[in-house]
N, CA, C and O atoms as a CHARMM CRD file, in Angstrom:
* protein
*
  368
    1    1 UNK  N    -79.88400  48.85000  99.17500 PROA 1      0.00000
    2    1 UNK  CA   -80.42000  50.08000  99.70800 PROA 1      0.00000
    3    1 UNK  C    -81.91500  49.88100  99.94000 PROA 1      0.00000
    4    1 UNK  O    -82.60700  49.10900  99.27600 PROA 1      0.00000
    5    2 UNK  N    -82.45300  50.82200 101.17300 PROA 2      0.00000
    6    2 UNK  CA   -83.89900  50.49100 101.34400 PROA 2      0.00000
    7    2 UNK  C    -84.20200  51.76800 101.77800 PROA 2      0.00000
    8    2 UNK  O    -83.38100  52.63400 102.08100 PROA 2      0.00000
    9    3 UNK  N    -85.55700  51.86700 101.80100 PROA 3      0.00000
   10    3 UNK  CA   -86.24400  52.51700 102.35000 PROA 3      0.00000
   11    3 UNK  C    -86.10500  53.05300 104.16100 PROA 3      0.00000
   12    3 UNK  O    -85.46600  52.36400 104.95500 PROA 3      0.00000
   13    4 UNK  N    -86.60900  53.98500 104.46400 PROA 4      0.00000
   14    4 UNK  CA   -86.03300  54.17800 106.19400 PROA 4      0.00000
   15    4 UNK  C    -87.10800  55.12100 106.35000 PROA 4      0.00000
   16    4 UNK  O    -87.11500  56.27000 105.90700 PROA 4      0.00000
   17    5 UNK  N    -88.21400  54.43100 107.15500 PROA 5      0.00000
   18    5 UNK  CA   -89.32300  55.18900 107.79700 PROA 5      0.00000
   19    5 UNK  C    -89.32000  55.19600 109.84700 PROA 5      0.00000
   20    5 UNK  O    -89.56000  54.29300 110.64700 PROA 5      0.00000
   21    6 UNK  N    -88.83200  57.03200 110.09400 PROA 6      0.00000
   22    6 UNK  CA   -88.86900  57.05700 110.96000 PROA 6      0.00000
   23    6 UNK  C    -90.28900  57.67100 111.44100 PROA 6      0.00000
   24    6 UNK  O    -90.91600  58.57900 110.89500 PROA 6      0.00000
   25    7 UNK  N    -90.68200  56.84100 112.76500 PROA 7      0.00000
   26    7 UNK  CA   -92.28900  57.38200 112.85000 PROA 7      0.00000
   27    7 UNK  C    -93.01200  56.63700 114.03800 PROA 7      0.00000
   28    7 UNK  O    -92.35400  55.68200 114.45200 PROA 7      0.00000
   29    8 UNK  N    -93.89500  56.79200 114.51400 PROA 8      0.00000
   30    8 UNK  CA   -94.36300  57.06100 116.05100 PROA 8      0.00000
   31    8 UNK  C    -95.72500  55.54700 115.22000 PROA 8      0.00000
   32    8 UNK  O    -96.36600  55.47900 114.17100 PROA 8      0.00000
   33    9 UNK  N    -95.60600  54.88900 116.09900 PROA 9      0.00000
   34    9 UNK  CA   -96.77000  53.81900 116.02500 PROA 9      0.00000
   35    9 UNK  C    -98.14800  53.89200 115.42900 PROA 9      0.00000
   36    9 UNK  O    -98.72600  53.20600 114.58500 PROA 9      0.00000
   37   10 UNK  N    -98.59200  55.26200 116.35300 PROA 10     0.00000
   38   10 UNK  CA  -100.00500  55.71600 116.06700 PROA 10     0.00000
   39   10 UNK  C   -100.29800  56.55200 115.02200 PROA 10     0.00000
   40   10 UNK  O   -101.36500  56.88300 114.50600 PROA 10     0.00000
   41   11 UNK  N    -99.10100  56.84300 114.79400 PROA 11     0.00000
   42   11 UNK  CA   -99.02000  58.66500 114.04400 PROA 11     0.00000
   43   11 UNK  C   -100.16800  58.46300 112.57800 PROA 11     0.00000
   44   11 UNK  O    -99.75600  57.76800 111.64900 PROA 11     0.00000
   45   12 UNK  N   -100.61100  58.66500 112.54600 PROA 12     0.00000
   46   12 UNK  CA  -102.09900  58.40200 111.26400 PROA 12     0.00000
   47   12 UNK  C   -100.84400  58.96000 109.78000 PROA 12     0.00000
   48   12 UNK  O   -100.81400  58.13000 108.87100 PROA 12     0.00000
   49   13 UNK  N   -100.19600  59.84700 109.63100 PROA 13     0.00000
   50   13 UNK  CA   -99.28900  59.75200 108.50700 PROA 13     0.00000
   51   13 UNK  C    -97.89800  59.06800 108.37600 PROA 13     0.00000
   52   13 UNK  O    -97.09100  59.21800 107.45800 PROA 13     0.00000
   53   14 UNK  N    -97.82200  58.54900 109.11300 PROA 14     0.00000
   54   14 UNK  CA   -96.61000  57.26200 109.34300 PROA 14     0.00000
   55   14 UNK  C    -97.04900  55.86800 108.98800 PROA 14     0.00000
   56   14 UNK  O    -96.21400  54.98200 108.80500 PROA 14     0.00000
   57   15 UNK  N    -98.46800  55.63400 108.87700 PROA 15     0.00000
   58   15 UNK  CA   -99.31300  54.69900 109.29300 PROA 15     0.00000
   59   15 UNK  C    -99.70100  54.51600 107.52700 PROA 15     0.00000
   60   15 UNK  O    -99.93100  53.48700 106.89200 PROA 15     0.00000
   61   16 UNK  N    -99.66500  55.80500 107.12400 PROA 16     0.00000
   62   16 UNK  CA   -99.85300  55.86400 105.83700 PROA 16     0.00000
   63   16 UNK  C    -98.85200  55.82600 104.97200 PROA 16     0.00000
   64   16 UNK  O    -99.09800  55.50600 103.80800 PROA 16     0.00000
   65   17 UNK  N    -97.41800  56.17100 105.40900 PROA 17     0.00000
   66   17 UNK  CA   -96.28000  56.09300 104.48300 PROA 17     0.00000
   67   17 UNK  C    -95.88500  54.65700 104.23900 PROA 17     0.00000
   68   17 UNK  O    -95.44200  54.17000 103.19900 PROA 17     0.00000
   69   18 UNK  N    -96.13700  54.05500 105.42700 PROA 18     0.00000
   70   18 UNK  CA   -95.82100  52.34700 105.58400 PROA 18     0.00000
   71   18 UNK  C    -96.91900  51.81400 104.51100 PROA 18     0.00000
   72   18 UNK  O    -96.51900  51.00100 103.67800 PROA 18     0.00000
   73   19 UNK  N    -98.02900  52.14800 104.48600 PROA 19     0.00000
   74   19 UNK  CA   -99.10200  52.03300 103.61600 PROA 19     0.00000
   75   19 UNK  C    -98.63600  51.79200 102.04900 PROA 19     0.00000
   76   19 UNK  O    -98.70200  50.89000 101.21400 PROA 19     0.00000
   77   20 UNK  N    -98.23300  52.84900 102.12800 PROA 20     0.00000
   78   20 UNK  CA   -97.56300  53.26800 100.32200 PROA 20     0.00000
   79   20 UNK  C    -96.37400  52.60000 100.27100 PROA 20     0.00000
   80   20 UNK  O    -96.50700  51.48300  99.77200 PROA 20     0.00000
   81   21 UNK  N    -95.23800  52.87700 100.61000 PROA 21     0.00000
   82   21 UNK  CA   -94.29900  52.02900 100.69700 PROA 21     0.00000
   83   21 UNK  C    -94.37600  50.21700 100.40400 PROA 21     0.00000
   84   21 UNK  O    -93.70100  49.66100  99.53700 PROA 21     0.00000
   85   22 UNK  N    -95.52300  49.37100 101.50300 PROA 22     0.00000
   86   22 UNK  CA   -96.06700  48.09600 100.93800 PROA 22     0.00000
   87   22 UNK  C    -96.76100  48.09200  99.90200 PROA 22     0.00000
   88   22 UNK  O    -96.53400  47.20500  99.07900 PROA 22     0.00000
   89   23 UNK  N    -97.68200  48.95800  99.66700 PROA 23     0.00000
   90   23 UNK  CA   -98.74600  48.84800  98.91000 PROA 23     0.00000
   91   23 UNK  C    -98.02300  48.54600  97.17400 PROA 23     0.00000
   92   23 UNK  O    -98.33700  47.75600  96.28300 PROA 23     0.00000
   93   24 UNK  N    -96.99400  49.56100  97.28200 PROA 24     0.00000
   94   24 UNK  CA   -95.35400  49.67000  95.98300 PROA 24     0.00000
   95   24 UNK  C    -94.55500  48.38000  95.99500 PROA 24     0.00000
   96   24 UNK  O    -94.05000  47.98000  94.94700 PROA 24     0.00000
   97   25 UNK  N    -94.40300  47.64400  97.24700 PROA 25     0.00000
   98   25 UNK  CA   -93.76000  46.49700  97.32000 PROA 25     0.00000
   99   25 UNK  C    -92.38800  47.11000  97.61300 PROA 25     0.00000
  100   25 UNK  O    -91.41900  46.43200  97.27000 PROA 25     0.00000
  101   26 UNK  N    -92.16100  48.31000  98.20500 PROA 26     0.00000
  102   26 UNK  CA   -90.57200  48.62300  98.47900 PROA 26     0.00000
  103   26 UNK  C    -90.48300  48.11500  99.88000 PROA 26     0.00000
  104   26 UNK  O    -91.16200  48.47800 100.84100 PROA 26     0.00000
  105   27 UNK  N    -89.69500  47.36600  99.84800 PROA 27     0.00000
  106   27 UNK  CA   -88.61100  47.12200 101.57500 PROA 27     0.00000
  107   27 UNK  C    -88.36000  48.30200 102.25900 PROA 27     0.00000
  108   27 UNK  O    -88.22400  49.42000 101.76200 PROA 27     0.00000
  109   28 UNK  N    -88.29700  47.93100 103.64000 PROA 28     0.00000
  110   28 UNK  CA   -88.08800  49.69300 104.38400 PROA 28     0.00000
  111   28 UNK  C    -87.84200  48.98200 105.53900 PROA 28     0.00000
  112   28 UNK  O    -88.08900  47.80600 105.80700 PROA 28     0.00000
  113   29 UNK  N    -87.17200  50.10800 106.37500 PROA 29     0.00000
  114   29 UNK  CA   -86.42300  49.54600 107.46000 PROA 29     0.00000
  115   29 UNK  C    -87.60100  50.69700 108.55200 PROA 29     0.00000
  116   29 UNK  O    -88.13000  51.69900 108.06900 PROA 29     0.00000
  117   30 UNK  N    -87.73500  50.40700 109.52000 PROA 30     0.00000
  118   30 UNK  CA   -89.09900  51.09500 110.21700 PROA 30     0.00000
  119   30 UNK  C    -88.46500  51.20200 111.58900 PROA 30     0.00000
  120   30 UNK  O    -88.01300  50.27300 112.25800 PROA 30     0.00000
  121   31 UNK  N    -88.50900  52.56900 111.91400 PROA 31     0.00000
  122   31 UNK  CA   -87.52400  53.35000 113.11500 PROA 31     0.00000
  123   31 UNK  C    -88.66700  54.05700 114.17500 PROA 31     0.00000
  124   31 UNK  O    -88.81100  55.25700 114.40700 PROA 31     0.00000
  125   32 UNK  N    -89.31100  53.08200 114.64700 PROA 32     0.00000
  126   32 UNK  CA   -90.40100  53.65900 115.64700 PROA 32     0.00000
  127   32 UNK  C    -90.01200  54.55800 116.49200 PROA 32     0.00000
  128   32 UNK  O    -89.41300  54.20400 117.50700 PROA 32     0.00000
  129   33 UNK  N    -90.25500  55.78500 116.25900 PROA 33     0.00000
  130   33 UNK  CA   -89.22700  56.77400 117.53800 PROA 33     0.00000
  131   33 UNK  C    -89.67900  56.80900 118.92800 PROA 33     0.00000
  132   33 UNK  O    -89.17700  57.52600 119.79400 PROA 33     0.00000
  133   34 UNK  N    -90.84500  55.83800 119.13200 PROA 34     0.00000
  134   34 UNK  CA   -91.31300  56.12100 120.52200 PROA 34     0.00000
  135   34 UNK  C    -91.16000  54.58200 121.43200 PROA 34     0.00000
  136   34 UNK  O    -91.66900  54.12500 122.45600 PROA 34     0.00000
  137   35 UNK  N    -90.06900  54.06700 120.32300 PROA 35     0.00000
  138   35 UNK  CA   -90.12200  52.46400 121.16400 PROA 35     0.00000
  139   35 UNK  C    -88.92500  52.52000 120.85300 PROA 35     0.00000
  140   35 UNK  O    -88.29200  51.85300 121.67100 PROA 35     0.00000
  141   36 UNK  N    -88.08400  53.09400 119.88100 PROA 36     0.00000
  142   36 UNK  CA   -86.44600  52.04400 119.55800 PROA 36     0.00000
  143   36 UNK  C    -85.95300  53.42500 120.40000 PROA 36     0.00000
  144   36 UNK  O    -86.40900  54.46400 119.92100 PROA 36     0.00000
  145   37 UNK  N    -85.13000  53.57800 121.53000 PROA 37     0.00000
  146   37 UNK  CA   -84.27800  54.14400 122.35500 PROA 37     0.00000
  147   37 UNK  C    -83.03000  55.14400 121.39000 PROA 37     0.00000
  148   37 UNK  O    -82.12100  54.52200 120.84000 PROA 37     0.00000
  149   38 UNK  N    -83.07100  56.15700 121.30200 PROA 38     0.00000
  150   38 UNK  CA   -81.76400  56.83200 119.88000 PROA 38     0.00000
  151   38 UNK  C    -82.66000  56.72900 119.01400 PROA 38     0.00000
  152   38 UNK  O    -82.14900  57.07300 117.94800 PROA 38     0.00000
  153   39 UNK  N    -83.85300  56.41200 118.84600 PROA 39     0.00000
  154   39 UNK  CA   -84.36400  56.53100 116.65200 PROA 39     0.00000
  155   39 UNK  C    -84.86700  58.16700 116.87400 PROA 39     0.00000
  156   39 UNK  O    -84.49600  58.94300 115.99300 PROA 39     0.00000
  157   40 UNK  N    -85.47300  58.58300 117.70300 PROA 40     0.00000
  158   40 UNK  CA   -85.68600  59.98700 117.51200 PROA 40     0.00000
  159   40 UNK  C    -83.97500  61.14900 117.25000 PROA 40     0.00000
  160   40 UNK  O    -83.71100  62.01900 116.42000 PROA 40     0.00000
  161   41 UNK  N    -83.38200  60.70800 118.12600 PROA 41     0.00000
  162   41 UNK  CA   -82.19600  61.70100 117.94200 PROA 41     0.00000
  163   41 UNK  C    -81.58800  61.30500 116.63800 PROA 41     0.00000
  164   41 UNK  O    -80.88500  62.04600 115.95000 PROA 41     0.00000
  165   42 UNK  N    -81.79700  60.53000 116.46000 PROA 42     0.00000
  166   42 UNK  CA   -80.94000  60.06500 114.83800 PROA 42     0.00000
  167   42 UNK  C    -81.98800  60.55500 114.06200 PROA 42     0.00000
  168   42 UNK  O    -81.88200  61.63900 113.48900 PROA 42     0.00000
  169   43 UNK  N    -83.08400  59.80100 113.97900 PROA 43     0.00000
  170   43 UNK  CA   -84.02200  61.17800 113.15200 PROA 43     0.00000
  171   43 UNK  C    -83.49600  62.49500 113.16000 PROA 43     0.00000
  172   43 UNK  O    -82.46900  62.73600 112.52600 PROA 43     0.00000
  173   44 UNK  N    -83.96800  63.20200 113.68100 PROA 44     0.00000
  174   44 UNK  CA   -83.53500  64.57000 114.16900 PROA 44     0.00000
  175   44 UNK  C    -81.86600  65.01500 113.75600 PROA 44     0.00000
  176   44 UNK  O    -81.66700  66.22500 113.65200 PROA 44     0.00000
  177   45 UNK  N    -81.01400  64.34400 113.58900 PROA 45     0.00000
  178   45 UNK  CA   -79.81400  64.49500 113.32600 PROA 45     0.00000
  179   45 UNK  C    -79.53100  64.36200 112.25200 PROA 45     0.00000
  180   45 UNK  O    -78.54400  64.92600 111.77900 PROA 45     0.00000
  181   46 UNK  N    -80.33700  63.55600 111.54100 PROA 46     0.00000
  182   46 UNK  CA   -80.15300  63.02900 109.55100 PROA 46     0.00000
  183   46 UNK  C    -81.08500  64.13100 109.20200 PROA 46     0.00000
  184   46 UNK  O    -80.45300  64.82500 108.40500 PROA 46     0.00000
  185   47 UNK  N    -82.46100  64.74100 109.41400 PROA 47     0.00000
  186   47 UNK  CA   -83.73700  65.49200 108.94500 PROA 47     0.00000
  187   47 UNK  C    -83.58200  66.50700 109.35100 PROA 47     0.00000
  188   47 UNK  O    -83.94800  67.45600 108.65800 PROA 47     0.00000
  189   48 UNK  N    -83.26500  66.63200 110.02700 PROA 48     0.00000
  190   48 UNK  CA   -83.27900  68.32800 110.70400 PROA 48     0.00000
  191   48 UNK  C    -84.73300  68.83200 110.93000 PROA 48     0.00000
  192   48 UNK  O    -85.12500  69.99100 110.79500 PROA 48     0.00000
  193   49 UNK  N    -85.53700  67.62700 111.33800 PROA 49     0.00000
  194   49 UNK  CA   -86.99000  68.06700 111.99000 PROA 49     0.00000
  195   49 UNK  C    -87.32000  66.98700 112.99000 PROA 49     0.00000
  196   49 UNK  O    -86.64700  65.95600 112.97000 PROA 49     0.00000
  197   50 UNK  N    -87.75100  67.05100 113.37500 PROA 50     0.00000
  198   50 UNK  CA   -88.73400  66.51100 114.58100 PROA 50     0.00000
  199   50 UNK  C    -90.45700  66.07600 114.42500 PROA 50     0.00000
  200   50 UNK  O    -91.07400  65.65000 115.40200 PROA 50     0.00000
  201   51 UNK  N    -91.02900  66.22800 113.23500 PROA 51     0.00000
  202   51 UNK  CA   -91.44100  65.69700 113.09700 PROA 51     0.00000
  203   51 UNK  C    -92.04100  64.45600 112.23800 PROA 51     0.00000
  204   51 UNK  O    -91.73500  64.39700 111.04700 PROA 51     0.00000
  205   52 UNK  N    -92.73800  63.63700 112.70300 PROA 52     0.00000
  206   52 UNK  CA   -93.22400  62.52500 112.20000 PROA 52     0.00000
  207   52 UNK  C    -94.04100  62.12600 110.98700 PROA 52     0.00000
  208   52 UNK  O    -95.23800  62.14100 111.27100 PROA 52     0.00000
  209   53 UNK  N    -93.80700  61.77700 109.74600 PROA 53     0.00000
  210   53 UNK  CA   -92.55500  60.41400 109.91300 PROA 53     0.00000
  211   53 UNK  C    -91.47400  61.13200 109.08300 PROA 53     0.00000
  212   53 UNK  O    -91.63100  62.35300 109.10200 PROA 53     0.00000
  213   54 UNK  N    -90.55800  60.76500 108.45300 PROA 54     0.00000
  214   54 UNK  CA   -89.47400  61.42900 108.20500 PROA 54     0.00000
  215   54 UNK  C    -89.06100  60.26700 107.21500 PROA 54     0.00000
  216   54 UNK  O    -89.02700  59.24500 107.90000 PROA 54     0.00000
  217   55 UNK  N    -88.80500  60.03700 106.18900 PROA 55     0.00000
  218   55 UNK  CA   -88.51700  59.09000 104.90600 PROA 55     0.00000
  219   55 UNK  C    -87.38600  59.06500 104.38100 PROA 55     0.00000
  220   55 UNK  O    -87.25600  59.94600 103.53200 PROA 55     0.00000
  221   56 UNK  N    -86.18000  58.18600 104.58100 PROA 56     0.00000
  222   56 UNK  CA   -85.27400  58.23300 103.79600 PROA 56     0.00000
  223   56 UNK  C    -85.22800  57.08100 102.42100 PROA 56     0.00000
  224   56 UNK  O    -86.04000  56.18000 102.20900 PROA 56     0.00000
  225   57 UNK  N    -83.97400  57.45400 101.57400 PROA 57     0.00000
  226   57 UNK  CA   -83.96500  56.70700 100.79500 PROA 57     0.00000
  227   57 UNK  C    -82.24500  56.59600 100.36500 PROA 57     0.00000
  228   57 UNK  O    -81.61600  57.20400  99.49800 PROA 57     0.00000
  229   58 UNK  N    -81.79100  55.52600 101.39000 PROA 58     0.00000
  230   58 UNK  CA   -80.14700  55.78600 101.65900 PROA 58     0.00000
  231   58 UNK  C    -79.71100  56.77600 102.50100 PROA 58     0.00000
  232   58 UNK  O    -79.93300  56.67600 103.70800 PROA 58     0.00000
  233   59 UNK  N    -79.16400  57.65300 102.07700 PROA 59     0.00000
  234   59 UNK  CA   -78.84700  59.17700 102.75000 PROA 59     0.00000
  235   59 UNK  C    -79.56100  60.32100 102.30600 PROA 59     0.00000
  236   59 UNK  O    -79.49200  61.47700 102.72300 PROA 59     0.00000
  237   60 UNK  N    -80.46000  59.69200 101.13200 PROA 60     0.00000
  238   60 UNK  CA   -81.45400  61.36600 100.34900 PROA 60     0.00000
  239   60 UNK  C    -82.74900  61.36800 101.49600 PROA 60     0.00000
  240   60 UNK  O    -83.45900  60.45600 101.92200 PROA 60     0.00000
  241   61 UNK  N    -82.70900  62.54100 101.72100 PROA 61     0.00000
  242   61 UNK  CA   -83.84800  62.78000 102.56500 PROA 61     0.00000
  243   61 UNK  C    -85.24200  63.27700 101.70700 PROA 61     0.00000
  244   61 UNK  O    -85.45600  64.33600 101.11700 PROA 61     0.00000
  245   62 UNK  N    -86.15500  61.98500 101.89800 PROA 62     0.00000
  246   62 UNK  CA   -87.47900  62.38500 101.41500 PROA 62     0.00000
  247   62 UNK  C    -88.09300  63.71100 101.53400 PROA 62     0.00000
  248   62 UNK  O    -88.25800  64.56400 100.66200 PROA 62     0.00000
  249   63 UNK  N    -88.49700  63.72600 103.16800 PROA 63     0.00000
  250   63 UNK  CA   -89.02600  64.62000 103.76100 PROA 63     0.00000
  251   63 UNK  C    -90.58000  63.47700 104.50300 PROA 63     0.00000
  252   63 UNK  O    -90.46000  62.31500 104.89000 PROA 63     0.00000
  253   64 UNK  N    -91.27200  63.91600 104.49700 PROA 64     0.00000
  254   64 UNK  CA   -92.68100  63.24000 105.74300 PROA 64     0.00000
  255   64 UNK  C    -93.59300  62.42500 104.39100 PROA 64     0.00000
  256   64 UNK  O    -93.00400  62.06300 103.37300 PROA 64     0.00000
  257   65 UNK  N    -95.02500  62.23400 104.58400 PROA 65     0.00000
  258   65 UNK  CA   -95.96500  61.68000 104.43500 PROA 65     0.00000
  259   65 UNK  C    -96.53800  62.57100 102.91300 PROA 65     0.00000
  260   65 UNK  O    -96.69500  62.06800 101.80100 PROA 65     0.00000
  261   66 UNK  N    -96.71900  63.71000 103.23500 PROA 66     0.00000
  262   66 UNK  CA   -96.72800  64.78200 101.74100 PROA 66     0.00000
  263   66 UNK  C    -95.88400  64.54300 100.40300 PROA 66     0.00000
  264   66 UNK  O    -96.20500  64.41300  99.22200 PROA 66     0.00000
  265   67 UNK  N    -94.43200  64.54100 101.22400 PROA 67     0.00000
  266   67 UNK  CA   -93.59500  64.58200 100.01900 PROA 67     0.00000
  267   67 UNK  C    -93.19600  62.86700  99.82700 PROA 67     0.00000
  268   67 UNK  O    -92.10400  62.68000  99.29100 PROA 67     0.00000
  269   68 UNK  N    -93.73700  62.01000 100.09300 PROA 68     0.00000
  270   68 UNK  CA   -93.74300  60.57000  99.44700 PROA 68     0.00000
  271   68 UNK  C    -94.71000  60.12100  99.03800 PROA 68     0.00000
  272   68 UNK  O    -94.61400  58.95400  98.66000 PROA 68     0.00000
  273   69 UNK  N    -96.33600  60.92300  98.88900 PROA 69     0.00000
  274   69 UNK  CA   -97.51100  60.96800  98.28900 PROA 69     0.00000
  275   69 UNK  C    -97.22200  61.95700  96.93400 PROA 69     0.00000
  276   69 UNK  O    -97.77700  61.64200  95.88200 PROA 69     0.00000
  277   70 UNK  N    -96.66100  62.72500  96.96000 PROA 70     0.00000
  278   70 UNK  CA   -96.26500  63.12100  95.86500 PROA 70     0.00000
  279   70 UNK  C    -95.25600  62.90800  94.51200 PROA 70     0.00000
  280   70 UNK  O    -95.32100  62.81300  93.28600 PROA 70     0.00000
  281   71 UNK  N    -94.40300  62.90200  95.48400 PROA 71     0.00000
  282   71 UNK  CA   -93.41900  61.43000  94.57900 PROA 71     0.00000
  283   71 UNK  C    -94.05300  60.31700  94.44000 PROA 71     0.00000
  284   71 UNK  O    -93.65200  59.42800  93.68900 PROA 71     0.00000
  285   72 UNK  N    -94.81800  60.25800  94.94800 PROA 72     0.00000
  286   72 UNK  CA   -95.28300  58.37700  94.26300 PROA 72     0.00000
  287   72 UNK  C    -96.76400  59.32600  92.90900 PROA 72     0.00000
  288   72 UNK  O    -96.72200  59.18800  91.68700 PROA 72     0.00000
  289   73 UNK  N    -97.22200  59.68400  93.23300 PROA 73     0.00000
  290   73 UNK  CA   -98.42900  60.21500  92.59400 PROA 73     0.00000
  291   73 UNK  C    -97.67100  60.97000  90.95900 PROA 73     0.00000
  292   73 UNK  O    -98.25000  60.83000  89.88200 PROA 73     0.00000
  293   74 UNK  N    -95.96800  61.94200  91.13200 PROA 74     0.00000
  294   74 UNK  CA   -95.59000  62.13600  89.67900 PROA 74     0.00000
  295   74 UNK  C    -94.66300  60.84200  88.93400 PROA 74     0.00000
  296   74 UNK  O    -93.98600  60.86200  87.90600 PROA 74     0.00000
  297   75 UNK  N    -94.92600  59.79500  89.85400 PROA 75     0.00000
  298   75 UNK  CA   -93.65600  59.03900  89.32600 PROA 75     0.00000
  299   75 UNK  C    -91.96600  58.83300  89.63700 PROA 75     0.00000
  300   75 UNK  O    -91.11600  58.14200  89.07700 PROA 75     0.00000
  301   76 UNK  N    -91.92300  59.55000  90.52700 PROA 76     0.00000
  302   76 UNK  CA   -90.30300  60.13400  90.50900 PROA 76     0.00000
  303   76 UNK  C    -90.36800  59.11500  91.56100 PROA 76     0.00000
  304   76 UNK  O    -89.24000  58.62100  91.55900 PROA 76     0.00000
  305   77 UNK  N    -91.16600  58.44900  92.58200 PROA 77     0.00000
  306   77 UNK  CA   -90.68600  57.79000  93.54300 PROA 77     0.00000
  307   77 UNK  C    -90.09800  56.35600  92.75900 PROA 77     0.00000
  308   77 UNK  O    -88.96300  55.93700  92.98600 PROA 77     0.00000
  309   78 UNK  N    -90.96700  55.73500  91.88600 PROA 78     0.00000
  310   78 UNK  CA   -90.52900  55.07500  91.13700 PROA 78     0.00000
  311   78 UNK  C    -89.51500  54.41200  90.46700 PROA 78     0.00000
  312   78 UNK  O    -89.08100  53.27200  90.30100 PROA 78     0.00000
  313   79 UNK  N    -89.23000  55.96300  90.03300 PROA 79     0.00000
  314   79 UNK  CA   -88.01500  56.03400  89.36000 PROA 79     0.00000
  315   79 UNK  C    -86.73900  56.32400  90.19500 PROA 79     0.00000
  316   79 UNK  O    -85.68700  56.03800  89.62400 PROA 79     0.00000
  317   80 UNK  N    -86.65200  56.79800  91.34300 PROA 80     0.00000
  318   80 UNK  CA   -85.43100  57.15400  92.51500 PROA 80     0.00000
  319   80 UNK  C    -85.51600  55.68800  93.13400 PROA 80     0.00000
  320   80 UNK  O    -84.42200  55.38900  93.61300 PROA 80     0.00000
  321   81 UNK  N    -86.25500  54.90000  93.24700 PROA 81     0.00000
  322   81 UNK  CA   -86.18100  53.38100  93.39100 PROA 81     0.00000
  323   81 UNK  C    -85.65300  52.49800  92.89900 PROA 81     0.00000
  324   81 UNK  O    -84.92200  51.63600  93.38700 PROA 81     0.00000
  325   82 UNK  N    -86.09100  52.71000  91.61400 PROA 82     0.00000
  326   82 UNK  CA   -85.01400  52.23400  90.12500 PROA 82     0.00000
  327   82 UNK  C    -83.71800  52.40100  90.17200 PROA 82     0.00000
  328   82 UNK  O    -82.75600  51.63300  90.20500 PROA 82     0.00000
  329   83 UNK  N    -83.88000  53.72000  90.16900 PROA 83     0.00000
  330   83 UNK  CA   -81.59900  54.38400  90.20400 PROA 83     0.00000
  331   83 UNK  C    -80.99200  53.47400  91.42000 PROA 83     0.00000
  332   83 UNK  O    -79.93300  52.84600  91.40300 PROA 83     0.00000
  333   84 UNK  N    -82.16100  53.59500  92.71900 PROA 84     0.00000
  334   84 UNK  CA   -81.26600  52.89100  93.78700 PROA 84     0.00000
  335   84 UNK  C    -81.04100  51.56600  93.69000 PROA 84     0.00000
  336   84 UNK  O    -80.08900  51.07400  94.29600 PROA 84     0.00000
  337   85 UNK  N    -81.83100  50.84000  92.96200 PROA 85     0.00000
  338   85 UNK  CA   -81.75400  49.03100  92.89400 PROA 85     0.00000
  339   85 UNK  C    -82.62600  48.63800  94.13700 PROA 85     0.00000
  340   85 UNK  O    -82.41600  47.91000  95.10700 PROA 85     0.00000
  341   86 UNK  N    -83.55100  49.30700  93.78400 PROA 86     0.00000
  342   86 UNK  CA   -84.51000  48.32500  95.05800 PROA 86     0.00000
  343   86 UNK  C    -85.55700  47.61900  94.40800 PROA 86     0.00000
  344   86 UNK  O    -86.46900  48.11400  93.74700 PROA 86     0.00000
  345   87 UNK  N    -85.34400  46.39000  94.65800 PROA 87     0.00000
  346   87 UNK  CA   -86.05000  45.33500  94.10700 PROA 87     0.00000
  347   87 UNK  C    -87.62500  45.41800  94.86000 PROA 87     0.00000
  348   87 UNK  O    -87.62800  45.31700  96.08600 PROA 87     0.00000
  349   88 UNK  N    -88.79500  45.57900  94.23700 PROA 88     0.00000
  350   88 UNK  CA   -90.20500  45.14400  95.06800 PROA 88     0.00000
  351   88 UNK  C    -90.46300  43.86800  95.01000 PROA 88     0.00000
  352   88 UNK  O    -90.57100  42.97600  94.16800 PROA 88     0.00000
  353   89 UNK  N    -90.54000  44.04500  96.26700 PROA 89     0.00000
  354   89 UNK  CA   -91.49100  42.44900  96.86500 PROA 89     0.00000
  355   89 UNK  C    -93.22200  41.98800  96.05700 PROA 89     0.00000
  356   89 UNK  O    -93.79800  42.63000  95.17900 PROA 89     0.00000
  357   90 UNK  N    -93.48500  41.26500  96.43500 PROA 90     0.00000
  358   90 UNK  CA   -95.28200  40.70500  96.33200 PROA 90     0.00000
  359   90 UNK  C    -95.80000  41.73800  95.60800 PROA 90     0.00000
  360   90 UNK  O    -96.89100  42.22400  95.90900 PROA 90     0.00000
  361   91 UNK  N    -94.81800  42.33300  94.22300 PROA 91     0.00000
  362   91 UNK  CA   -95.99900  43.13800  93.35900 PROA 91     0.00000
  363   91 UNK  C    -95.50600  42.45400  92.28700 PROA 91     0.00000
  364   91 UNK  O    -94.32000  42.27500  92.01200 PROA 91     0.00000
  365   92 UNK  N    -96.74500  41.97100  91.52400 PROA 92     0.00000
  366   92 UNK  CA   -96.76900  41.38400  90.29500 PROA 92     0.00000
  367   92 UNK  C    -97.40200  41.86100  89.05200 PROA 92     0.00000
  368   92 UNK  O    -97.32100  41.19300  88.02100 PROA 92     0.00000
C-alpha cells in the first residue's frame, strides 16, 4: 500500500504534500491532474472534491494539504502508516 497524491504541478500545496510525504520517507504514487488524462475525474470520483491536492492512503481518504500537516504534526500520520505496512525509504 502507498500513498496517492492527486495534484496540479504548480499547485504551491501539492508541492508541499509531496514535500512531507519525502521528507517522512513514505512512497506515493503522484496523479498530476493537469498532465495524466482521467487523474482529475478519478480524483473527483474517489474525493468528492475538486480540489487540489487530494491524499489518499489505499482507499481512506486523507483529505488536501491541511489535513496531512496535521496528521503528520499529532502523529496519527505515522501511525496510519504503520497499520498500513508502509515501509520508509532514505530515513534513518
Amino acid at each position: 500500500m502507498r500513498f496517492e497524491v492527486y495534484g496540479t504541478v504548480r499547485c504551491p500545496f501539492c508541492l508541499l504534500a509531496r514535500r512531507l510525504l519525502i521528507h517522512h520517507g513514505y512512497p506515493f504514487d503522484d496523479h498530476p491532474v493537469d498532465r495524466e488524462p482521467g487523474a482529475r475525474a478519478e480524483m473527483e470520483q474517489r474525493a468528492g472534491r475538486s480540489s487540489v491536492p487530494q491524499i489518499f492512503l489505499g482507499d481512506t481518504h486523507i483529505g488536501g494539504y491541511d489535513e496531512l500537516q496535521a496528521l503528520d504534526r499529532s502523529g496519527e500520520l505515522q501511525r496510519m502508516a504503520e497499520a498500513a505496512g508502509i515501509e520508509r525509504t532514505g530515513v534513518s
